[in-house]
LUMVOMI-480765 format. One record per residue: residue number from 1; residue in three letters; x, y negated, z negated of N, C-alpha, C, CB in turn. Coordinates in Angstrom, 2 decimals. Each point is the difference from the previous one (the first is absolute). Glycine has a CB too. Layout:
! residues N
<atom num="NUM" residu="ALA" n_east="X" n_north="Y" n_up="Z" ca_east="X" ca_north="Y" ca_up="Z" c_east="X" c_north="Y" c_up="Z" cb_east="X" cb_north="Y" cb_up="Z"/>
...
//
This chain:
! residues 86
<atom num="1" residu="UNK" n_east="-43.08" n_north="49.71" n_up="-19.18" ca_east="1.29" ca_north="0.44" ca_up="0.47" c_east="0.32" c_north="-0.78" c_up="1.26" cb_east="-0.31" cb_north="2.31" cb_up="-0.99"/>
<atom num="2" residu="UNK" n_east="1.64" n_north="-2.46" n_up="1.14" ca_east="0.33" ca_north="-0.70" ca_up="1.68" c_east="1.46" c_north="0.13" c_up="-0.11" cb_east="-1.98" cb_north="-2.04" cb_up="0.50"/>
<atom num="3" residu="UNK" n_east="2.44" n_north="2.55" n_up="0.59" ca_east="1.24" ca_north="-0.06" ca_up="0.41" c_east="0.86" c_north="-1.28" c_up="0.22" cb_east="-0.94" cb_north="1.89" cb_up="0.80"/>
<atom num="4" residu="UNK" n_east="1.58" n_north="-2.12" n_up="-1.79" ca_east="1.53" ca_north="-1.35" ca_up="0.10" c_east="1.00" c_north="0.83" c_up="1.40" cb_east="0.47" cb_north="-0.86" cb_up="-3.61"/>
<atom num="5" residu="UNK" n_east="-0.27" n_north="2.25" n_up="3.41" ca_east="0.21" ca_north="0.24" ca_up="1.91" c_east="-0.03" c_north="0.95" c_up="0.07" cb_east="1.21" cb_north="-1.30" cb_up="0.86"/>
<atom num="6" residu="UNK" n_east="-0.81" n_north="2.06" n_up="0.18" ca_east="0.00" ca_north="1.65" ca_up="0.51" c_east="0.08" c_north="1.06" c_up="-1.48" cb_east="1.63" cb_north="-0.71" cb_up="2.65"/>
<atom num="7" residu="UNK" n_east="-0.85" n_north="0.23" n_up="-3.29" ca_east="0.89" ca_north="1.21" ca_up="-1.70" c_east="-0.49" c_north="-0.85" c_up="-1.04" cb_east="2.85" cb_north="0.97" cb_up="0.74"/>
<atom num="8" residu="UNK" n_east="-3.49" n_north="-1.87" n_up="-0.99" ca_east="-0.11" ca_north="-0.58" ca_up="-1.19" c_east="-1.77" c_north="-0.92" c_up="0.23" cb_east="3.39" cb_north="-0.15" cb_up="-0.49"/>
<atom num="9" residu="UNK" n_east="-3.95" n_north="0.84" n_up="-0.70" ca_east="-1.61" ca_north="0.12" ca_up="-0.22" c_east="-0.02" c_north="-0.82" c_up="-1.72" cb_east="-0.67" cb_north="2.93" cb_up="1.76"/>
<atom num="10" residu="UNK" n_east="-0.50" n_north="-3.63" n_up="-1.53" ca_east="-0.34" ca_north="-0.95" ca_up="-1.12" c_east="-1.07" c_north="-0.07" c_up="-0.48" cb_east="1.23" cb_north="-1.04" cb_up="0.69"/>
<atom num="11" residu="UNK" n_east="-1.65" n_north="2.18" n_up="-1.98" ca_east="-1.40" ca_north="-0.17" ca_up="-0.67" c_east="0.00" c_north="-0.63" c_up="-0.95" cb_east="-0.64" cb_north="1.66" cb_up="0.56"/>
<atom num="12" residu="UNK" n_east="-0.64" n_north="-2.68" n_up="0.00" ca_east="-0.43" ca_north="-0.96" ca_up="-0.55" c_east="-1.06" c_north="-0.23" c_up="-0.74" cb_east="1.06" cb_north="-0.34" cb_up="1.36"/>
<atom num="13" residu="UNK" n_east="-1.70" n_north="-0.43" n_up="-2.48" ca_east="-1.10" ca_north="-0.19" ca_up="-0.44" c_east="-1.10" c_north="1.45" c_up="-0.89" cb_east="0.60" cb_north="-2.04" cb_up="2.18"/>
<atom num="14" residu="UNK" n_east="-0.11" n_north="2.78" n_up="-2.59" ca_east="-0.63" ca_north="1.05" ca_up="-1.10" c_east="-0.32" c_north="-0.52" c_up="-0.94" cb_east="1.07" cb_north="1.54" cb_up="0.44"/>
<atom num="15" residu="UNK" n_east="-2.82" n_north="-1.54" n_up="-0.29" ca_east="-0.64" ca_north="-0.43" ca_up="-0.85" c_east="-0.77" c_north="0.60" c_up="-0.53" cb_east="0.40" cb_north="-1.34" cb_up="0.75"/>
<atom num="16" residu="UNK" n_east="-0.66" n_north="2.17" n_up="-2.15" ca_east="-1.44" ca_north="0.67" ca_up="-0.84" c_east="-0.66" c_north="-0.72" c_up="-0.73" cb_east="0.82" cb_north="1.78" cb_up="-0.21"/>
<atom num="17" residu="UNK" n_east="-1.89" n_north="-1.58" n_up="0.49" ca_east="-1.38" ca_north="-1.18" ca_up="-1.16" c_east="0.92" c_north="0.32" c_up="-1.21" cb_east="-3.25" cb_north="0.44" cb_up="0.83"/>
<atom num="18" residu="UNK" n_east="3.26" n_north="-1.08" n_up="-2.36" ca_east="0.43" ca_north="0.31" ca_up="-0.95" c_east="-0.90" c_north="0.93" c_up="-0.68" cb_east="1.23" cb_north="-1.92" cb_up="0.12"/>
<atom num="19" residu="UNK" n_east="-2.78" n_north="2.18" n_up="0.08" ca_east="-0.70" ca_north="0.52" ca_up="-0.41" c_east="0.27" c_north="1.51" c_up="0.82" cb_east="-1.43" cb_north="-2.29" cb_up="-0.81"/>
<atom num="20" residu="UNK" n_east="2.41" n_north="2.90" n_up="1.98" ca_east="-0.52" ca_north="1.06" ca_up="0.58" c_east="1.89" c_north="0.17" c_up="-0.56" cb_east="-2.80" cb_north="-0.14" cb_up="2.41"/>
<atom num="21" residu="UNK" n_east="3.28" n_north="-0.10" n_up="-2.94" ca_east="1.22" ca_north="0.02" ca_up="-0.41" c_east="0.21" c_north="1.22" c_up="-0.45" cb_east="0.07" cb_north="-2.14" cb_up="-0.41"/>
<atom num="22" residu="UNK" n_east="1.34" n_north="2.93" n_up="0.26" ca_east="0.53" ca_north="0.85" ca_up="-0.86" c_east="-1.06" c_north="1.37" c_up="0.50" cb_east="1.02" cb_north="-2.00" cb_up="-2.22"/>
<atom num="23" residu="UNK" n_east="-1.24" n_north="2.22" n_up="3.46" ca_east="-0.67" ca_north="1.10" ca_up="0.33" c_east="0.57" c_north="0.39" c_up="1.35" cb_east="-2.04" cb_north="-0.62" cb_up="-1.36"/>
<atom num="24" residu="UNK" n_east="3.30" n_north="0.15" n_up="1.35" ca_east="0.54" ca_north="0.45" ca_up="1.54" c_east="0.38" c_north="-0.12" c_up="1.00" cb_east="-0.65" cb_north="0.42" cb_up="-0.52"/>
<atom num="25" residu="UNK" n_east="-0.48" n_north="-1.45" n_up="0.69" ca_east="-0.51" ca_north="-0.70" ca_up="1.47" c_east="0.73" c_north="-0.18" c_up="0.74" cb_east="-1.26" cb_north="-0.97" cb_up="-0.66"/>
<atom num="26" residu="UNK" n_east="2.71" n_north="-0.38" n_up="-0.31" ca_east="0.98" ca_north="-0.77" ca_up="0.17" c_east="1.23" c_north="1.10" c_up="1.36" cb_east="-0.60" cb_north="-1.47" cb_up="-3.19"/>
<atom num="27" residu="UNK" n_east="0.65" n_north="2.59" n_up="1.76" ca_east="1.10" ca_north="0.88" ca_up="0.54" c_east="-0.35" c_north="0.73" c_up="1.64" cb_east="0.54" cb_north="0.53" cb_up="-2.87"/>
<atom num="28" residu="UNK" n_east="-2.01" n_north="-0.38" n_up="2.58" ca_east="-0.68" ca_north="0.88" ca_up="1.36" c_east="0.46" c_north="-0.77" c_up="1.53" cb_east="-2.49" cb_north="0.70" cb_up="-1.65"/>
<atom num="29" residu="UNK" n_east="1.85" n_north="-1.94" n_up="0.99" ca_east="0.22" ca_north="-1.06" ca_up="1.55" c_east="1.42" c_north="0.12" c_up="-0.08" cb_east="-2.00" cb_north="-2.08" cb_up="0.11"/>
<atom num="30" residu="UNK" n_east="3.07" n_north="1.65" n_up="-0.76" ca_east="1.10" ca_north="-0.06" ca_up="-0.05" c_east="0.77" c_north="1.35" c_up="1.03" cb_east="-0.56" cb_north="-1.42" cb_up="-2.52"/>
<atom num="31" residu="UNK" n_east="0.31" n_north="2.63" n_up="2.03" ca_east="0.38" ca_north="1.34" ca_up="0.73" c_east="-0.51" c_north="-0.18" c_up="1.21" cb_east="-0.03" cb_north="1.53" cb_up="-1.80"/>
<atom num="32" residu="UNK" n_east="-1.28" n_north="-1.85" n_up="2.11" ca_east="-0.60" ca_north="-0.22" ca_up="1.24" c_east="0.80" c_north="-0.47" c_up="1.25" cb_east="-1.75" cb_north="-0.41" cb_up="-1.49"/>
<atom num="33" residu="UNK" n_east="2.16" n_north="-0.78" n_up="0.82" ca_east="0.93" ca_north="-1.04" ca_up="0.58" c_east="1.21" c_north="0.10" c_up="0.68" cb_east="-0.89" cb_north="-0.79" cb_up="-1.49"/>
<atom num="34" residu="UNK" n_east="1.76" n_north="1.89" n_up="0.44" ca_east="0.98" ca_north="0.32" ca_up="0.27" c_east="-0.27" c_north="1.08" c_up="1.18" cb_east="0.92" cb_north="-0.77" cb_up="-2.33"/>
<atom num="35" residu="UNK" n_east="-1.87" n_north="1.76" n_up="2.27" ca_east="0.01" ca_north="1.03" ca_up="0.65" c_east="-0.25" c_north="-0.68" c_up="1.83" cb_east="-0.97" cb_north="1.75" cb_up="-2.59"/>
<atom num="36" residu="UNK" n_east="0.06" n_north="-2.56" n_up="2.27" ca_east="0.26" ca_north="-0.59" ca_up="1.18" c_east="0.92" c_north="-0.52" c_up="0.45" cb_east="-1.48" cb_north="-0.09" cb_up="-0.25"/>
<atom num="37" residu="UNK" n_east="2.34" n_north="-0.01" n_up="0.04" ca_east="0.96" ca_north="-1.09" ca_up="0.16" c_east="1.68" c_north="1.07" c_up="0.51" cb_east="-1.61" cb_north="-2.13" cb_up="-2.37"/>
<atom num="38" residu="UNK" n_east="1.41" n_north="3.22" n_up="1.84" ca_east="0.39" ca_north="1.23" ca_up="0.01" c_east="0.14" c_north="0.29" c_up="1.15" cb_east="-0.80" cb_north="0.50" cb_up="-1.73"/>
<atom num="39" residu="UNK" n_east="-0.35" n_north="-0.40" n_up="2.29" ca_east="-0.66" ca_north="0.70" ca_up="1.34" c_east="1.20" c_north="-0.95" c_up="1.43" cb_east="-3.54" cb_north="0.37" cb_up="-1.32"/>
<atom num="40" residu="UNK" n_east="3.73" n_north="-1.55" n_up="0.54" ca_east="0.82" ca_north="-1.00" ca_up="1.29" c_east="1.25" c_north="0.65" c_up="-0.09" cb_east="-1.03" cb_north="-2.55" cb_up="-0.18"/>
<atom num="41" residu="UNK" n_east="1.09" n_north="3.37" n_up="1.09" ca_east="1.92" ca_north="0.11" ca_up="0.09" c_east="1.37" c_north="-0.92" c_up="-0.49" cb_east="-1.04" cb_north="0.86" cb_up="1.92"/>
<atom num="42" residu="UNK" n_east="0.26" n_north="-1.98" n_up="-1.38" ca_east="0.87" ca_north="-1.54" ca_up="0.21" c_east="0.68" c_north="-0.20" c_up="-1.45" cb_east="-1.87" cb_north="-1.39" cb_up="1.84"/>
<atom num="43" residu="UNK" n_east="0.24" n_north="1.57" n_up="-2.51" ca_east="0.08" ca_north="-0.96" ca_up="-1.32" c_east="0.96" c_north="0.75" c_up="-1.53" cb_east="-2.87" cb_north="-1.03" cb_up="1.03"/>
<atom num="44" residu="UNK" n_east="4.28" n_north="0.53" n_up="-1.32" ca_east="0.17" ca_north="0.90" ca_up="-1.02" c_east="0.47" c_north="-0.55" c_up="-1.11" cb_east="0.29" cb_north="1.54" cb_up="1.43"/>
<atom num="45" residu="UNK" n_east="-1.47" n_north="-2.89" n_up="-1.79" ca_east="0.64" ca_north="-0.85" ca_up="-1.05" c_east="-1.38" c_north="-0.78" c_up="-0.35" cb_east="2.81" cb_north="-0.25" cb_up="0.91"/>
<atom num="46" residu="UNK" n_east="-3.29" n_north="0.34" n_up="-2.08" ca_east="-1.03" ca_north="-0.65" ca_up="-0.39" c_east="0.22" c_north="-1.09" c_up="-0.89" cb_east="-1.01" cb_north="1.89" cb_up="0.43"/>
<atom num="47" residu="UNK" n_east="0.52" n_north="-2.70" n_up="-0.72" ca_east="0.56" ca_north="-0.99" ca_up="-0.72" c_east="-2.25" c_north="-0.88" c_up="-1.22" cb_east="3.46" cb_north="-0.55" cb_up="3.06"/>
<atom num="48" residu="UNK" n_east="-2.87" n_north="0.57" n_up="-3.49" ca_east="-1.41" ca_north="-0.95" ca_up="-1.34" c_east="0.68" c_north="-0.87" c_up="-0.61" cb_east="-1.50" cb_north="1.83" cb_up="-0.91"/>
<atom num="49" residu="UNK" n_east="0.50" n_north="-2.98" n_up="0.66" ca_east="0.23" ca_north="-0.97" ca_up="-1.52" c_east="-0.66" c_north="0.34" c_up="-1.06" cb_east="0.26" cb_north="-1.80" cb_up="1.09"/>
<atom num="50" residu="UNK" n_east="0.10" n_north="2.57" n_up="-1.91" ca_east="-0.84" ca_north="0.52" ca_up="-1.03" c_east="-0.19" c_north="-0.60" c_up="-1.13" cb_east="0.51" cb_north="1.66" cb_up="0.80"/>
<atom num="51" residu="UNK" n_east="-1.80" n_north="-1.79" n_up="-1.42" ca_east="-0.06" ca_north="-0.69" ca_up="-1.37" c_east="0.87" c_north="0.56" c_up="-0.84" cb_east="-2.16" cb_north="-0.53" cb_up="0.19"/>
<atom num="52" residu="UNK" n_east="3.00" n_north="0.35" n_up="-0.96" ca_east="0.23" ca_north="0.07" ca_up="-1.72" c_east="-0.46" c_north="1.43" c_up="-0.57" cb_east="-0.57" cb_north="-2.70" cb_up="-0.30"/>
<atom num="53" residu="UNK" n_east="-0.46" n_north="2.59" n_up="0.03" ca_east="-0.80" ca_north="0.64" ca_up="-1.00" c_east="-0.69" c_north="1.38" c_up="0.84" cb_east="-0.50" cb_north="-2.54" cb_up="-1.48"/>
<atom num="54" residu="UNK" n_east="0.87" n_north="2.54" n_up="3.21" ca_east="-0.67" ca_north="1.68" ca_up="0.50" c_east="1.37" c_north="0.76" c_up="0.64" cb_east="-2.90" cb_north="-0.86" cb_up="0.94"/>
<atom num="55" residu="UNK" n_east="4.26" n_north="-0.08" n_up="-1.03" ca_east="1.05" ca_north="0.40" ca_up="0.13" c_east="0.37" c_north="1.65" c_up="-0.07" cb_east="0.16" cb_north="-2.39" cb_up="-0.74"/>
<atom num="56" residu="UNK" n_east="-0.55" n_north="3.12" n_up="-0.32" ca_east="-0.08" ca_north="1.71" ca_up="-0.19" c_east="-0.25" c_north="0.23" c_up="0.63" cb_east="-0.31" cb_north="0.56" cb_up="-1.32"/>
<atom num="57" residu="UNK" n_east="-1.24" n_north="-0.93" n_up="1.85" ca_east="-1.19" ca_north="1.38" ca_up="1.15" c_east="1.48" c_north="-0.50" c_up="0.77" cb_east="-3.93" cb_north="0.03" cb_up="0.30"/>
<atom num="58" residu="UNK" n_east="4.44" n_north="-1.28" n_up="0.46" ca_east="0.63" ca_north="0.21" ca_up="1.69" c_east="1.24" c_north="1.01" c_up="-0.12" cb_east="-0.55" cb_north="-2.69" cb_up="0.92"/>
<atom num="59" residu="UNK" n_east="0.99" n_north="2.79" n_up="-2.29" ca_east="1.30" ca_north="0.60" ca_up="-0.02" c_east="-0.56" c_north="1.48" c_up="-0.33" cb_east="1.70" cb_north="-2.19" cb_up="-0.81"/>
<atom num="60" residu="UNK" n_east="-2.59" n_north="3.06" n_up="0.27" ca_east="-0.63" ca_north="1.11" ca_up="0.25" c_east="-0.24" c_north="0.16" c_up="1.24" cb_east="-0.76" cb_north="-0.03" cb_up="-1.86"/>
<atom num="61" residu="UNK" n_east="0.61" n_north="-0.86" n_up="3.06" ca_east="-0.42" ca_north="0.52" ca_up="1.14" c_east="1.25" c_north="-0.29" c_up="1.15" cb_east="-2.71" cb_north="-0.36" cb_up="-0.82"/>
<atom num="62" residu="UNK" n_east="3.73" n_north="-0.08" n_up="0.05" ca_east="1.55" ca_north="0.28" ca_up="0.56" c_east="0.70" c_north="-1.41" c_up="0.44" cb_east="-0.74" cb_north="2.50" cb_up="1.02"/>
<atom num="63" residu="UNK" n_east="-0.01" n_north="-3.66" n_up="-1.40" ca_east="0.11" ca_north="-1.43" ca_up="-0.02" c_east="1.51" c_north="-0.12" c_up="-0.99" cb_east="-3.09" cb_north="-0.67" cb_up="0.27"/>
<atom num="64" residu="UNK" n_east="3.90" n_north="-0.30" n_up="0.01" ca_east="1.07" ca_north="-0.26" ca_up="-0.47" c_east="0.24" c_north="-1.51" c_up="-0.24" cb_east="0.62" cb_north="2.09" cb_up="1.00"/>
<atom num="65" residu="UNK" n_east="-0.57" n_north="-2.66" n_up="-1.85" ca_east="0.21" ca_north="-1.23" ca_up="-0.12" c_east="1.68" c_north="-0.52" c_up="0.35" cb_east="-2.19" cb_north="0.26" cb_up="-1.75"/>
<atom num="66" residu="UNK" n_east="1.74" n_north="-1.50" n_up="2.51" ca_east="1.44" ca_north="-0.43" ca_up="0.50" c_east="0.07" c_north="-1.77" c_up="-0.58" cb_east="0.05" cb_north="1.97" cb_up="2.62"/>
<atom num="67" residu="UNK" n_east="0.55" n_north="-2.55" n_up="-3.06" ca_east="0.25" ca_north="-1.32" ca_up="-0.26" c_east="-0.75" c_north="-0.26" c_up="-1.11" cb_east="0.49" cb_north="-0.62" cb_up="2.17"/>
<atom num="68" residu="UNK" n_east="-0.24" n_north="-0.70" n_up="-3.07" ca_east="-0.94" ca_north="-0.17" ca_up="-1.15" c_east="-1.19" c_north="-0.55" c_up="0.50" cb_east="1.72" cb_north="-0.31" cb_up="-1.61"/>
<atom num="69" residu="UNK" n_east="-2.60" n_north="0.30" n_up="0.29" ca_east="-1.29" ca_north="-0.41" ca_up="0.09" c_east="-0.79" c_north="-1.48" c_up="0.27" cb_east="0.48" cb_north="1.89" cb_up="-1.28"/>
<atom num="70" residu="UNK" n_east="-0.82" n_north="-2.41" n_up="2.69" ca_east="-0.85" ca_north="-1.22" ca_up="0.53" c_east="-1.26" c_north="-0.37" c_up="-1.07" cb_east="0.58" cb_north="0.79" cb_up="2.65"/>
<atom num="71" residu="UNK" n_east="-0.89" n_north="-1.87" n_up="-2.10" ca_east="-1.70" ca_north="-0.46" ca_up="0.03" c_east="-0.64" c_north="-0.08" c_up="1.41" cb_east="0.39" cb_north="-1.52" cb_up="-2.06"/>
<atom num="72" residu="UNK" n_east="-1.49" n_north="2.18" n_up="2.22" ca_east="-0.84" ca_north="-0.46" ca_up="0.73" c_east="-0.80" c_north="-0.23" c_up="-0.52" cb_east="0.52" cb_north="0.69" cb_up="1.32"/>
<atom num="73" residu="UNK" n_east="-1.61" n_north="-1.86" n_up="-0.80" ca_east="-1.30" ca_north="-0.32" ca_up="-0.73" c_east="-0.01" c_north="-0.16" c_up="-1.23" cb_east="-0.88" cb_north="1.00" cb_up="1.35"/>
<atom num="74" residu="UNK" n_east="2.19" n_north="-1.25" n_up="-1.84" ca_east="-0.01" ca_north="-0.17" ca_up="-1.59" c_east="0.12" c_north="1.09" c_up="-0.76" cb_east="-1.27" cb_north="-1.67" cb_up="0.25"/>
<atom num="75" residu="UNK" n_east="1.68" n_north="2.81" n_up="0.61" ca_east="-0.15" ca_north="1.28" ca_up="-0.79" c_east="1.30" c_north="0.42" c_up="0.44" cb_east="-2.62" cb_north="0.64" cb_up="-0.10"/>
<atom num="76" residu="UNK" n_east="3.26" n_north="0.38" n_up="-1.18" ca_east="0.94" ca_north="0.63" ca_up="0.73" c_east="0.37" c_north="1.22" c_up="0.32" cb_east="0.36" cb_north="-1.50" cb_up="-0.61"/>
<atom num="77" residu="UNK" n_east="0.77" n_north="1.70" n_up="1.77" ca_east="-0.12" ca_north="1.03" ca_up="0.96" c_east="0.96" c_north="0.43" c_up="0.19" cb_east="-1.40" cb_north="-0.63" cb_up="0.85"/>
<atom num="78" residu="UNK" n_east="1.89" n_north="2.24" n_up="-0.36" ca_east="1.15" ca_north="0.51" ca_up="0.31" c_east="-0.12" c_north="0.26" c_up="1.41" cb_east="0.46" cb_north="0.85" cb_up="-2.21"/>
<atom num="79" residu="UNK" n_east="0.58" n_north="-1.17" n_up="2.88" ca_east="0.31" ca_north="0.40" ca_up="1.33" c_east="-0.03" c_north="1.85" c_up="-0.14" cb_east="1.68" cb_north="-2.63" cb_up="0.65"/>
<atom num="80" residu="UNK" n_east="-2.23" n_north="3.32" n_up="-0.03" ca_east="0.51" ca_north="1.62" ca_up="-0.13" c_east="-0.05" c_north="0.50" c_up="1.72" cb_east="-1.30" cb_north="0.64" cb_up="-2.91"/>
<atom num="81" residu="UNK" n_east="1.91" n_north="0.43" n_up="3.25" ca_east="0.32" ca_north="0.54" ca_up="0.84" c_east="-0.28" c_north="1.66" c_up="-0.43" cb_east="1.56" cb_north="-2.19" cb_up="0.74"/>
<atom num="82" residu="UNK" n_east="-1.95" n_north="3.00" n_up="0.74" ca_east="-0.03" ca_north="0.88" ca_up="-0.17" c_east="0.20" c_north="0.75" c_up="1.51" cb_east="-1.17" cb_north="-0.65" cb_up="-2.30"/>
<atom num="83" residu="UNK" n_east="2.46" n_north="1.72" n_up="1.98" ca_east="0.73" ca_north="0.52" ca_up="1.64" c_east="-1.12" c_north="1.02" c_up="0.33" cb_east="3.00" cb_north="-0.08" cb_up="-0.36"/>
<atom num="84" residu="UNK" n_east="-3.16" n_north="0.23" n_up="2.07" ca_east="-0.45" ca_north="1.14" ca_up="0.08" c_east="0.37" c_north="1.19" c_up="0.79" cb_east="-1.29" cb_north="-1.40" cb_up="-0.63"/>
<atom num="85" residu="UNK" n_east="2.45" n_north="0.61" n_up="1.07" ca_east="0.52" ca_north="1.57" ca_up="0.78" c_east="2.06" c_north="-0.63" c_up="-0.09" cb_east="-3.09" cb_north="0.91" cb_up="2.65"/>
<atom num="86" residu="UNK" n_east="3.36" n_north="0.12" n_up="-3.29" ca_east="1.33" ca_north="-0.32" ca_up="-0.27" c_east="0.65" c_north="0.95" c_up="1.01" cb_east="-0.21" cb_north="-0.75" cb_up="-2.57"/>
//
């Protein structure tokens, strides 16, 4: 995680072994993240590059996709956003 500035927070890099996959993990750290992030008064705008293919879990956890879909690393990705104090 790291702050782009005072209201707007940027998690980065969520990674699960493929072998410890589909047990949670992903979503746990994910909530984690947010909750911290929570705690900053400042901060009320989260922002990810999300793969393709885990796109659901971010939008179950209130992630919103904004603009079409990039490559990074050869892979591709949705910009998503998620508000936290409206």
């Amino acid at each position: 995680m790291r702050y782009l500035n005072p209201n707007l927070a940027k998690i980065e890099r969520l990674a699960v072994l493929a072998s410890a996959r589909g047990q949670g993990i992903g979503k746990k750290l994910m909530e984690e993240a947010i909750a911290i992030l929570e705690q900053n008064r400042d901060c009320n705008e989260i922002i990810i590059h999300a793969q393709e293919y885990i796109k659901d879990m971010y939008q179950k956890l209130g992630f919103e996709i904004v603009g079409a879909h990039f490559y990074e690393g050869g892979i591709s990705h949705v910009k998503m956003v998620k508000k936290l104090k409206v």
